[in-house]
C-alpha positions as CSV (number, residue, x, y, z in Angstrom):
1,X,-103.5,285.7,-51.2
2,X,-102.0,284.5,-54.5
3,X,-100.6,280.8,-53.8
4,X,-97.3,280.3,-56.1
5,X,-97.1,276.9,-57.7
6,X,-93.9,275.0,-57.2
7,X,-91.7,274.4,-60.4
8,X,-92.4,271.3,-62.2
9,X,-90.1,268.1,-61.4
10,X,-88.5,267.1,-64.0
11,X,-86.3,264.3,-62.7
12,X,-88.0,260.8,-62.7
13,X,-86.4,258.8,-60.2
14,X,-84.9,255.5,-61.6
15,X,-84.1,251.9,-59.4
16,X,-82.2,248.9,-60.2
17,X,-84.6,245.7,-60.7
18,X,-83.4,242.0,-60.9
19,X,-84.9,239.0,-61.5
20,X,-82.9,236.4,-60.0
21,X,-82.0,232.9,-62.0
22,X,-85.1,230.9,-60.1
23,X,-87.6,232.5,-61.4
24,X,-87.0,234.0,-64.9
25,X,-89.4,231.9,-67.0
26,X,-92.3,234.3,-64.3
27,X,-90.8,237.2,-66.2
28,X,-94.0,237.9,-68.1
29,X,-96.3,238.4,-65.4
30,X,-94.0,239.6,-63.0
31,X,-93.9,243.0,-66.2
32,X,-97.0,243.0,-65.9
33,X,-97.2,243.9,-61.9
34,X,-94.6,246.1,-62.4
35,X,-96.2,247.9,-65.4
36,X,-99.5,247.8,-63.4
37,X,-98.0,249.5,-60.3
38,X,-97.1,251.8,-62.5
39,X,-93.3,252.1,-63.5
40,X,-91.8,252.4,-67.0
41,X,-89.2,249.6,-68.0
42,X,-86.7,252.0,-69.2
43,X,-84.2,249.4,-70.4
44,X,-84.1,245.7,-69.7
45,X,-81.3,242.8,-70.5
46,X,-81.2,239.1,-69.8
47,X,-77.3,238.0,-69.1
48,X,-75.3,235.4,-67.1
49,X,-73.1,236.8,-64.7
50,X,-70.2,235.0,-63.9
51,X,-69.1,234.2,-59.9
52,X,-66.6,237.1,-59.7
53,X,-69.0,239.7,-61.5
54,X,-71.6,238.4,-58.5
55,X,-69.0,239.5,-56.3
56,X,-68.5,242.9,-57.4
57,X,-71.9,243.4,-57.5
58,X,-72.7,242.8,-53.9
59,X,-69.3,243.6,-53.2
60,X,-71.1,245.2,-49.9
61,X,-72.0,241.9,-48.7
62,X,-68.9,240.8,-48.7
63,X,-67.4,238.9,-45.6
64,X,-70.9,237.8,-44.4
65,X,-71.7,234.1,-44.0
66,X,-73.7,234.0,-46.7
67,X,-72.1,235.6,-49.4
68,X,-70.2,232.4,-50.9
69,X,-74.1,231.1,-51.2
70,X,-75.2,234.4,-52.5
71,X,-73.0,234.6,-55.4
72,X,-73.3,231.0,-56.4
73,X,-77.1,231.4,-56.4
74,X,-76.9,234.6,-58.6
75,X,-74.5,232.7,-61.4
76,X,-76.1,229.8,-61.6
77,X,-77.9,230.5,-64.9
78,X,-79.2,233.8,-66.5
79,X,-81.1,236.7,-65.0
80,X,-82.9,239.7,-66.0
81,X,-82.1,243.3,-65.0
82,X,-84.4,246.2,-65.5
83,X,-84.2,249.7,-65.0
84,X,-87.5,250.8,-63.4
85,X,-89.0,254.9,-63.3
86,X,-91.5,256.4,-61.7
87,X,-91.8,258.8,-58.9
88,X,-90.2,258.0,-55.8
89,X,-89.5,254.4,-57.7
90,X,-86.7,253.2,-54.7
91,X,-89.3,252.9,-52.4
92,X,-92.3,251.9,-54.0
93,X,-90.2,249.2,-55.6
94,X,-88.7,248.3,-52.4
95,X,-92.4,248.3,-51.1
96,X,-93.2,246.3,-53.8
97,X,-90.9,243.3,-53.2
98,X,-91.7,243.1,-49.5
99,X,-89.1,242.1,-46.9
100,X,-85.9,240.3,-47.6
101,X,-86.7,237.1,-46.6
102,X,-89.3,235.5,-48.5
103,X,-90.3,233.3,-45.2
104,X,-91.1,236.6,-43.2
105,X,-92.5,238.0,-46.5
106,X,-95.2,235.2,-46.8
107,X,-96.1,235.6,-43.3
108,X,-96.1,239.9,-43.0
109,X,-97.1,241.1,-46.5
110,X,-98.4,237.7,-48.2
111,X,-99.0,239.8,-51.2
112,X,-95.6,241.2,-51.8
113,X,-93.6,239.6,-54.6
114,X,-91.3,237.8,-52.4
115,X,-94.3,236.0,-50.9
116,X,-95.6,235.3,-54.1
117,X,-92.2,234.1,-55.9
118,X,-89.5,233.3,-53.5
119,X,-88.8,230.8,-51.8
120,X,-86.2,231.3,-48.3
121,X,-83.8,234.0,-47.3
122,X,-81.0,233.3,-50.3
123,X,-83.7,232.8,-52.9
124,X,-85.9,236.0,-52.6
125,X,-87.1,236.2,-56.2
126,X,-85.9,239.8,-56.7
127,X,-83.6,242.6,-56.3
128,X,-83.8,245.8,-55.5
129,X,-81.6,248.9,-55.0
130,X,-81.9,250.2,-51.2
131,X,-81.1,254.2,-52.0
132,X,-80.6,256.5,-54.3
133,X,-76.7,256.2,-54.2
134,X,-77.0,251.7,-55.1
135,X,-79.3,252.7,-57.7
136,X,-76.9,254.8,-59.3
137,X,-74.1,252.1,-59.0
138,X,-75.5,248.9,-59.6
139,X,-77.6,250.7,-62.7
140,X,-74.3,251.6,-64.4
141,X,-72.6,247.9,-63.1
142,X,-75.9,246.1,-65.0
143,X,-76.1,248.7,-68.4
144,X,-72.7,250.4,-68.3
145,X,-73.5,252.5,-71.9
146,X,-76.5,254.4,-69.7
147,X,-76.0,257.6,-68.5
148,X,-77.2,257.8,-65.3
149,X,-77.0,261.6,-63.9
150,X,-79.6,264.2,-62.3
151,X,-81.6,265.8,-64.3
152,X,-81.9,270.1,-63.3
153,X,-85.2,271.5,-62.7
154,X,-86.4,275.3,-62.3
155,X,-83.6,277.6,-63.6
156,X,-81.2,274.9,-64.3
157,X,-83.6,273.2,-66.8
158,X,-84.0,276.0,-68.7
159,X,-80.7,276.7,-68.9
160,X,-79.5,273.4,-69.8
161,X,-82.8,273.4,-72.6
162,X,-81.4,276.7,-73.9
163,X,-77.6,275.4,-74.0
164,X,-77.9,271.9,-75.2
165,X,-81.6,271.0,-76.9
166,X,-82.9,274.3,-78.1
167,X,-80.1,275.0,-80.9
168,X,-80.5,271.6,-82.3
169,X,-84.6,271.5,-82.0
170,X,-84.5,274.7,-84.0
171,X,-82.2,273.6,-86.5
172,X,-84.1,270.7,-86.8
173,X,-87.3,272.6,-87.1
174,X,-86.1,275.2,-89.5
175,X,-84.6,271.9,-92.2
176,X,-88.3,270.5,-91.3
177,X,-90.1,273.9,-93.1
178,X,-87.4,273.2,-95.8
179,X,-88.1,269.9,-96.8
180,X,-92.2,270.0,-95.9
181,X,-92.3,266.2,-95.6
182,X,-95.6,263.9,-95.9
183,X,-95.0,262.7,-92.2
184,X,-93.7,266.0,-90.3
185,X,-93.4,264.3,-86.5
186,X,-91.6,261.0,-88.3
187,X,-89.3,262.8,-90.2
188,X,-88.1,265.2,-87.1
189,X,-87.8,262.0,-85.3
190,X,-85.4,260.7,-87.5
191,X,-83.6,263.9,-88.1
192,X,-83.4,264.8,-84.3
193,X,-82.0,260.8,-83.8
194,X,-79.3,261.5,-86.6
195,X,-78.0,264.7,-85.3
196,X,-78.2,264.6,-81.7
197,X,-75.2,266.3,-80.4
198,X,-75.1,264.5,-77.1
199,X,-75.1,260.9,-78.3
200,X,-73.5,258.5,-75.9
201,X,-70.5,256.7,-77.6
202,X,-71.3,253.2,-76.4
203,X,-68.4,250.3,-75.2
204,X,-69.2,246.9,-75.5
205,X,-70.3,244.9,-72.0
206,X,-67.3,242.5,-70.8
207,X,-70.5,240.7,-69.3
208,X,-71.6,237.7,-71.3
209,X,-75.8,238.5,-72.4
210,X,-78.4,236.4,-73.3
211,X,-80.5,236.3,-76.7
């Protein structure tokens, strides 16, 4: 009996990934656990967020005891945010970290980063998104000029291929055998990055960033 393949998975799951103020000069090695556990850092800032921005962001929290803590611990000087992709890259990440509080964390899963780099329940080292629908939210709140949206597989990839990147590939191609440049990859590179049709207009951050 002839076993059928399923389709290829195009989408590549994406989380939200913070640094928190108390620990950004570990930033260096903690990329280098994250790289090694293997995720890609698909975009990355350093910025200062300001109390009310803190409260927006974890406006879920809101009305718990500790939230006036929370978002005074998050301002209190610059962080880094990172959007992280792999497969399945919520939970891994979320596996990754280890549990909430970084007391528990040292005791229970002493490898974990929150064992390794925080220091209490308020200051856990990191964040991470807890589903698919935070990730989508706090991804835009942190790098509002990304487009964050599923990506079709099966039929619907090749339609959407057909509609929106075939056209312009071939055009692209066809000025390629044209102009026979020295470097052909470089050159469609550059071509495909001056004419792509679906370029995001971008709007500057109302967020103050860091150099």
């Amino acid at each position: 009996m002839e076993m059928k393949m399923p389709p290829p998975q195009i989408y590549v799951e994406k989380t939200l990934a913070i640094i928190k103020p108390d620990i950004v000069d570990k930033e260096e090695e903690i990329q280098d656990i994250i790289l090694r556990s293997g995720f890609a850092i698909v975009q990355r800032r350093k910025l200062q967020l300001s109390p009310e921005h803190c409260s927006n962001f974890y406006v879920e929290q809101y009305g718990k005891m500790f939230f006036p803590n929370l978002t005074a611990y998050m301002s209190s000087g610059p962080l880094i945010a990172m959007i992280l992709a792999r497969h399945n890259a919520i939970s891994y990440w979320k596996e990754l970290l280890g549990p909430s509080n970084s007391l528990v964390a040292k005791e229970t899963h002493p490898d974990s980063l929150r064992a390794l780099y925080g220091t209490d329940d308020l200051r856990n080292a990191l964040h991470g998104s807890n589903d698919f629908a935070a990730a989508e939210r706090e991804i835009r709140f942190m790098f509002p000029e990304v487009i964050v949206e599923p990506i079709p597989i099966g039929q619907a990839a090749k339609d959407y291929l057909n509609l929106y990147v075939t056209p312009t590939l071939l055009e692209g191609l066809t000025e390629l055998c044209k102009q026979k440049p020295a470097d052909p990859f470089i050159w469609l590179a550059d071509w495909l990055l001056r004419n792509n049709p679906n370029k995001p207009k971008l709007h500057p951050c109302s967020i103050a960033e860091e150099s």
